[in-house]
RONUKOL-154461 format. One line per field, with one value per residue (C-alpha): x negated, y negated, z negated. Coordinates in pm, whole numbers, plus 50000, padded with zeros to 5 digits. Each point is the difference from the previous one (the first is absolute). Example, Ala and Ser with C-alpha at 12.3 -4.5 7.8 and 13.67 -1.06 7.14 Angstrom:
% RONUKOL-154461
c1 <- [48770;49863]
c2 <- [50450;49656]
c3 <- [49220;50066]
% end
This chain:
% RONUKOL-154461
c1 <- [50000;49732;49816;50350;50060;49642;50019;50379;49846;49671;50275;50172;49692;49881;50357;49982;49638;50111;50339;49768;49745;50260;50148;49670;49892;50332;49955;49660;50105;50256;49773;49707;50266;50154;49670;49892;50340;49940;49585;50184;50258;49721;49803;50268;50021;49639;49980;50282;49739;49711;50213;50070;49665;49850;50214;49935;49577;49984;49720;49936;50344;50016;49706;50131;50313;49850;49773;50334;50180;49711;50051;50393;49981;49623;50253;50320;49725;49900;50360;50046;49694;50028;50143;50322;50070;49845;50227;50321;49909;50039;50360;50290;50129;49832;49663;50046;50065;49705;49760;50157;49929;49649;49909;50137;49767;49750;49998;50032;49756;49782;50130;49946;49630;49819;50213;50062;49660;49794;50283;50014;49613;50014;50251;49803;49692;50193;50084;49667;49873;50308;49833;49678;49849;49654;50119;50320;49931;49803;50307;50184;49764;49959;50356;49998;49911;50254;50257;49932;50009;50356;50155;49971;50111;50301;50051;49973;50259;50222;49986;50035;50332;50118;49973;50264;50308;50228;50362;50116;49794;50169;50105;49762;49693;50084;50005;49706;49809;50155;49915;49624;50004;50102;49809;49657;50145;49946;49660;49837;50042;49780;49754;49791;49978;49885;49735;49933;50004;49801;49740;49952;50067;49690;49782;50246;49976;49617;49952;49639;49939;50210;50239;50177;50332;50173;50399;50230;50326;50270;50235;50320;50179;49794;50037;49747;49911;49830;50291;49912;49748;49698;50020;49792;49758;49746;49665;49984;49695;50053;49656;50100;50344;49983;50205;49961;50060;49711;50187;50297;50101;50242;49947;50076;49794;49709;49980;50097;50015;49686;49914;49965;50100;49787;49961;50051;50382;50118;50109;50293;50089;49901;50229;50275;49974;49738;49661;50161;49996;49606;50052;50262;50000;50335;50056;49748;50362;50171;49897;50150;49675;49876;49637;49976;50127;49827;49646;50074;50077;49687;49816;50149;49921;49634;49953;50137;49880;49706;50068;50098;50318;50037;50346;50306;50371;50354;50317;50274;50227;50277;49713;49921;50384;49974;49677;50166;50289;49673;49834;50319;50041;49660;49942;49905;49866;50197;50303;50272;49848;49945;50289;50048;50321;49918;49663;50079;50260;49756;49665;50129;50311;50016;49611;50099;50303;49837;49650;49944;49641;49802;49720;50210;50206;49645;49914;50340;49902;49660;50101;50277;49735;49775;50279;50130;49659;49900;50341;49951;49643;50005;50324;50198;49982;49883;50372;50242;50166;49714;49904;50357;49955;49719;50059;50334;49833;49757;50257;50145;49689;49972;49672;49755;49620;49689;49627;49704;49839;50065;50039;50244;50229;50020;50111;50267;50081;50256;50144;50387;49796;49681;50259;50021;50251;50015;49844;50342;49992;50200;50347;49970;49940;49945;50184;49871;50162;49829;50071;49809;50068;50043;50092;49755;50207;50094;50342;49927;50156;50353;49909;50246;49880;50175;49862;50173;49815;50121;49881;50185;49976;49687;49833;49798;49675;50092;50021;50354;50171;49999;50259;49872;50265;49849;50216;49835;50207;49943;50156;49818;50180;50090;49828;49831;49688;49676;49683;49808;50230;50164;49605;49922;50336;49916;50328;50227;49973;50227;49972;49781;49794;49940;49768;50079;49752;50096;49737;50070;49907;49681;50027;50351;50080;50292;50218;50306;50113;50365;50007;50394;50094;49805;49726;49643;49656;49774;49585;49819;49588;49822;49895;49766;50170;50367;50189;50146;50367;49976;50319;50067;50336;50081;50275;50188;50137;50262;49919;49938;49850;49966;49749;50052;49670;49954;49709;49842;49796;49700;50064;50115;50009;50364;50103;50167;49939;49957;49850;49810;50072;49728;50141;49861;50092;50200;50167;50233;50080;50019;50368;49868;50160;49873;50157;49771;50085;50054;49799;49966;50151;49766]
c2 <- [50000;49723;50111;49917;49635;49943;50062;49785;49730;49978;50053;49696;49840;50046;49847;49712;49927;50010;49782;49759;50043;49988;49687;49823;50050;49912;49645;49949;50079;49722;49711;50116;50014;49678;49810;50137;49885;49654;49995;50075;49741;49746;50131;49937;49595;49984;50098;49767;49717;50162;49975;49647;49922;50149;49816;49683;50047;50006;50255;49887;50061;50298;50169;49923;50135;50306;50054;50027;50190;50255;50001;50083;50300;50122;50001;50155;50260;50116;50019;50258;50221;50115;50307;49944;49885;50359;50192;49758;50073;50354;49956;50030;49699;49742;50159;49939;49603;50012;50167;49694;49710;50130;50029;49645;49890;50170;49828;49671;50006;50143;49682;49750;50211;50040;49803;49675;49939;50007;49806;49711;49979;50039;49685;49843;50033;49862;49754;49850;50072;49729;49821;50014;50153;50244;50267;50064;50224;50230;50041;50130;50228;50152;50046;50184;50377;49942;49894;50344;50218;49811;50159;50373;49868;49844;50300;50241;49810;50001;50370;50083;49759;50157;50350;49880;50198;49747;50225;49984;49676;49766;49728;49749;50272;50048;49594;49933;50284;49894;49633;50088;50194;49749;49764;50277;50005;49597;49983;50343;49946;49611;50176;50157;49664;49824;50249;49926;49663;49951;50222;49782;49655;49912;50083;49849;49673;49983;50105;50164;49789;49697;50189;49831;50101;49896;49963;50032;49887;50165;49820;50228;49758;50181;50377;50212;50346;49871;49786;49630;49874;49907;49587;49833;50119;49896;50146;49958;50036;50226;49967;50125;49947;49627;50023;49698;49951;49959;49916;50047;50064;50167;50307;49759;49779;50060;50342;49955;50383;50219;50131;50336;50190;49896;50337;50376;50040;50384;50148;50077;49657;49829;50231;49912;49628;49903;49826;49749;50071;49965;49680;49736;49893;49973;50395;50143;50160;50121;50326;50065;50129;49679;50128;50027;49660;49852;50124;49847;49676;50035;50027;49718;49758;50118;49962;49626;49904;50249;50047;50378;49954;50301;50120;49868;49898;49945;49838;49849;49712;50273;50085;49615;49941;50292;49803;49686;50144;50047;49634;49797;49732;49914;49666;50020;49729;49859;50162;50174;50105;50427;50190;50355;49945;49783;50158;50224;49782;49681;50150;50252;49804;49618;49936;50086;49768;49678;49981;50039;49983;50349;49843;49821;50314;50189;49687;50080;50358;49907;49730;50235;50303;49820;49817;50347;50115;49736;50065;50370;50004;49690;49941;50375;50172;50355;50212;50203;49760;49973;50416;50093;49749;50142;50412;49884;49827;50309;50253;49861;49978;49633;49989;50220;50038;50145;50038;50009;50187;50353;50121;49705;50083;50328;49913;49745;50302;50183;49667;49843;49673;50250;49924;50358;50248;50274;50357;50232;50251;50276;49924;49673;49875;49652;49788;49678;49705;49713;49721;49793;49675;49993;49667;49777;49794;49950;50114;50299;49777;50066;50383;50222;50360;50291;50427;50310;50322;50348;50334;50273;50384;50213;50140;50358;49880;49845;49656;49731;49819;49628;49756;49621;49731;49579;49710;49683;49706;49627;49698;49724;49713;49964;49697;49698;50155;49841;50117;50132;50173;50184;50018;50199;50117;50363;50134;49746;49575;50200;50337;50190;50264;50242;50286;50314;50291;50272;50188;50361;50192;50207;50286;49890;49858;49756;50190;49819;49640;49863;49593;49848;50367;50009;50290;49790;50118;49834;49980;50195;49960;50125;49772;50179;50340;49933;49970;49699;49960;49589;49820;49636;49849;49668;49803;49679;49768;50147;50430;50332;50286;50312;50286;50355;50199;50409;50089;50355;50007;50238;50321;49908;50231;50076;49822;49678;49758;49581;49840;49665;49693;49712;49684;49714;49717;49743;49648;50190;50372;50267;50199;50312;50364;50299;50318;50302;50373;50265;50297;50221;50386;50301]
c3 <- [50000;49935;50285;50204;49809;50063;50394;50002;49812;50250;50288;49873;49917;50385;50106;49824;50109;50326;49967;49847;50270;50281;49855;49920;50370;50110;49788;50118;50347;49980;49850;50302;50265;49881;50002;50322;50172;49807;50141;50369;49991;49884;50285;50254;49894;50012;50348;50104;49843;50197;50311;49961;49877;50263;50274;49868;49998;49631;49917;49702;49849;50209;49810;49661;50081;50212;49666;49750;50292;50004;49578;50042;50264;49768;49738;50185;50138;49641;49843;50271;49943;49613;49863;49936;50360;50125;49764;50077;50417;49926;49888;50258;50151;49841;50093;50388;49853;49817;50218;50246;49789;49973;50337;50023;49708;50190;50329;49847;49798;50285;50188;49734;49889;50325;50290;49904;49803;50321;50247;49738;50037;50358;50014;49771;50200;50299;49815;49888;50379;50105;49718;50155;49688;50090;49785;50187;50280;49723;49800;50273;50103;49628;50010;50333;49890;49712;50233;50199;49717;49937;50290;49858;49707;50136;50239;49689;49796;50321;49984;49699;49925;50347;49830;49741;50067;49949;50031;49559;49902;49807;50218;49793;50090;50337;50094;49832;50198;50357;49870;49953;50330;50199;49833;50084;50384;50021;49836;50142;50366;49903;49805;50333;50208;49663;49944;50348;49991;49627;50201;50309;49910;49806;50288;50261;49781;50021;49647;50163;50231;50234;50290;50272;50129;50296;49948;50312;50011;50162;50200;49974;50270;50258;49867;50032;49821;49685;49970;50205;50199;49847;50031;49752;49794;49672;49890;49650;49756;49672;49774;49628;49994;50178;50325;50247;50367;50188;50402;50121;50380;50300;50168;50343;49931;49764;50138;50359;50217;50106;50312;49840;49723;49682;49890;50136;50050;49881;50342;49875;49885;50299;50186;49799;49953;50276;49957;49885;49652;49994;50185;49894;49617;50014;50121;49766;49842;50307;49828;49626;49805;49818;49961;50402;50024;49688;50151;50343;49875;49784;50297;50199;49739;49949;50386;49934;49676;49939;49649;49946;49733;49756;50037;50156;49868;50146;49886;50128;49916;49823;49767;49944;49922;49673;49880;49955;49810;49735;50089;50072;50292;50153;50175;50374;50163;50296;49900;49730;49716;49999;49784;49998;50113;50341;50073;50249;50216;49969;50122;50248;50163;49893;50053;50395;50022;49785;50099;50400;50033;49962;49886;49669;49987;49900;49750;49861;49953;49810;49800;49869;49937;49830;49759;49922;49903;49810;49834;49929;49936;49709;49893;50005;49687;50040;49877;50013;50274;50212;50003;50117;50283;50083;49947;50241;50263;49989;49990;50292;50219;49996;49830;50138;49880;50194;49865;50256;49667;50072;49647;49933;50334;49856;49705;50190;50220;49761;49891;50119;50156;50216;50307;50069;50094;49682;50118;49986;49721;49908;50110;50078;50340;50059;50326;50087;50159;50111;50256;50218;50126;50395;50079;49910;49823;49611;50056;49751;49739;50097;50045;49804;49913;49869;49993;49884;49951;49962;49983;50201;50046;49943;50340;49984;49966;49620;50205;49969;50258;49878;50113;50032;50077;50094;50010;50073;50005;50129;49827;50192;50172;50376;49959;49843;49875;50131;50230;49667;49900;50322;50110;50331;50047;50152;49959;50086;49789;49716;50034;49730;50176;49699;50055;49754;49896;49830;49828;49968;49685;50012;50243;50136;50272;50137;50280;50129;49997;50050;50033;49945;50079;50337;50032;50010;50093;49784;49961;49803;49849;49691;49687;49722;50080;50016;50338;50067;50195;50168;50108;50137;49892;50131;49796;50119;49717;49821;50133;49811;50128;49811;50104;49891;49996;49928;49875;49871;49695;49986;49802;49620;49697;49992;49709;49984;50238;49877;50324;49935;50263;49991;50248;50124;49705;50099;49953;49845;49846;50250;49880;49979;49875;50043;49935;49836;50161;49742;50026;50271;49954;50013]
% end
């Protein structure tokens, strides 16, 4: 009998241990969960500040407030990582919560720990080189290996918040998981081109030595594949961080044509666009890979000048209408002050109908570079404002970048601004568009552009049938517009004479055409091995004309298929859709 009393009362003994166990790690549980929820929520103001901060320029406050941020999700972090939140992510239900909020905790703090740190001294760095400070360009490239190991670390929190089954969470749980996913899928896609960009700039800015760049500025009234006709242009002088202009010209007239082209053409090219392209300034782009047509206009104005610049740039008045949303209205010498919002219409349409003589229409064009430099250069502060005009302008292919440093142009090569058409990979073949100008005129501003692209059904060899549809449109007048503007009038005084190539992706080729649903032949070349599908369409004020093109890809994988298209940028967006093809059936 004792023996039996004695086991009930260590039985009991062993219950009540555990009830009191039980309820103490219940308790604790609470007071950890309830102070990592309060560390998150503070974290989620503080990065609202950051935001702001960082949009208005203000580093300063932006590091103190990056600094308690990083304190908050530290904090958050630990709550989630003792022993009571291990045994309480065991437990049904509220484990899948818990193991949630700490895989949130997780990829904030990640964020907050080793993300932000080395962009905030990046920007800072930028900063002091707008400042003209020597140490600058250093800080920047200190930060860059940091910035590179950020992108595995944002990539790794990506995956392991998308590994969250999110089916049972409590409502709270699940939106604060999609919250700091979506928040991953706006920073992680930046994180590359910054690492990029931290890498290259200090040498680009002369921080080893002074570099000269020539600038080329694409006149998107006369289209061409690039985007415009290169018009104007500046050479400017980076030496540590201090960026000046050092002459400023035309492609007509301080470049003038050569007999011959300046360098070898490719074979291929000069099929394709005749010699041309080695032999006008102003058709260097008649082809669409930048570092072709960055090289050749390299060339020209060594022949000219004899100075041998050190990489080449390209933008276009679109680009210059995003920077002054971050500088404000610039001043412009013999005319309207620059706004982002009359940019565009003043320097590629009013210029043409207000001043008559070329030679003060390219005075116009100088004056107003060099007052938006001065602008951007010494008065702009380096934020948030200014990078997103910049990352768009890039992402749409209106600033382009070329190094006549090998190891720097392959660096540029993978990047959204090398002026390149992306190598297909996988499942995803890439369709280009581009246009050329074929009047001779700068009637490309009233050029409307619109593409669909869809995949259709899987051939035998593991290849798809792709289906391309062009509408070009012309809103010009039937009359009133002056000699500059309707210029050599090859087509007709106001018809735009639009020339269209179609790049086909690697290994595919382009095989029918249909124009306003007539059966066309078209032209056909090669450019860096991709065939090429060349149409003319001639537009009278007020036409459309829409161009369906079938083209065969080269043999795929079988999966999904998400083609790329890359177009010529214009005045305005291209309206594009394209259509992915599920995947084929074995």
């Amino acid at each position: 009998m004792p023996t039996r009393r004695s086991g009930r009362r260590k039985a009991l003994l062993g219950a009540v241990v555990f009830v009191l166990v039980v309820g103490g790690v219940g308790l604790r549980l609470l007071t950890v969960a309830s102070s990592a929820a309060g560390h998150l929520q503070r974290a989620a103001a503080l990065a609202g500040e950051l935001e702001t901060q960082l949009r208005a320029g203000d580093l300063r406050a932006a590091r103190e407030t990056a600094a308690d941020l990083r304190r908050q999700t530290g904090a958050a972090h630990a709550d989630t990582r003792g022993p009571s939140w291990w045994l309480g992510s065991s437990l049904p239900v509220a484990g899948d919560d818990l193991d949630a909020v700490s895989a949130v905790a997780a990829a904030v703090d990640a964020l907050a720990d080793r993300v932000l740190p080395p962009m905030l001294d990046a920007a800072d760095g930028l900063s002091a080189t707008a400042r003209q400070e020597p140490s600058g360009l250093s800080r920047i490239r200190e930060a860059a290996p940091r910035i590179a190991a950020a992108v595995n670390v944002a990539r790794d929190a990506r995956a392991r918040l998308g590994a969250v089954d999110q089916d049972g969470l409590d409502p709270r749980v699940r939106a604060a998981v999609r919250q700091v996913i979506a928040g991953l899928d706006r920073v992680a896609p930046l994180l590359p081109a910054a690492a990029r960009a931290a890498s290259l700039l200090p040498a680009l800015l002369g921080v080893d030595g002074p570099r000269t760049y020539l600038v080329l500025f694409q006149n998107l009234a006369e289209v061409r594949a690039t985007g415009g006709m290169p018009g104007a242009f500046v050479v400017l002088r980076a030496d540590h961080g201090a960026i000046g202009i050092v002459e400023q010209g035309t492609a007509a007239a301080t470049l003038g044509t050569f007999p011959a082209p300046v360098l070898p053409l490719d074979p291929d090219q000069e099929e394709l666009h005749t010699d041309r392209l080695g032999r006008f300034p102003a058709d260097v782009n008649l082809t669409p890979d930048f570092p072709t047509a960055a090289a050749l206009a390299r060339e020209m104005y060594r022949v000219r000048s004899g100075v041998s610049v050190d990489g080449v740039f390209a933008t276009d008045p679109v680009a210059l209408s995003y920077l002054l949303r971050a500088t404000g209205p610039v001043p412009v010498p013999s005319g309207p002050a620059l706004t982002a919002e009359n940019a565009v219409r003043q320097l590629l349409s009013q210029v043409y109908l207000t001043i008559g003589a070329e030679t003060d229409q390219d005075a116009y064009f100088a004056g107003a570079a060099r007052a938006v430099f001065d602008r951007l250069v010494t008065r702009t502060p380096v934020g948030a404002d200014l990078y997103q005009a910049l990352s768009r302008a890039a992402g749409e292919r209106r600033l382009l970048a070329w190094s006549a440093r090998p190891e720097e142009q392959e660096a540029i090569a993978g990047a959204v601004f090398a002026g390149t058409l992306p190598a297909d990979d996988g499942d995803r073949p890439t369709v280009g568009v581009f246009l050329n100008d074929g009047t001779g005129a700068k009637l490309g501003y009233y050029l409307t552009r619109s593409v669909e692209l869809s995949v259709g059904p899987c051939l035998e060899d593991g290849s798809r049938q792709l289906g391309l549809v062009v509408t070009l449109g012309s809103n010009a007048p039937r009359a009133g517009l002056p000699r500059s503007v309707l210029g050599l009038g090859l087509a007709g005084a106001y018809t735009v004479r639009t020339n269209v190539m179609v790049y086909a992706p690697t290994g595919g080729t382009p095989v029918a055409a249909v124009q306003d649903g007539v059966p066309v032949d078209f032209g056909t070349g090669d450019d860096k091995g991709r065939t090429v599908a060349v149409l003319t369409v001639d537009l009278a004020p007020g036409a459309r004309s829409t161009v369906k093109l079938a083209l065969i890809t080269g043999p795929l994988h079988g999966g999904r298929v998400t083609p790329r298209l890359v177009t010529t940028p214009g005045i305005g967006p291209w309206a594009v859709q394209v259509r992915p093809g599920e995947a084929c059936s074995k």
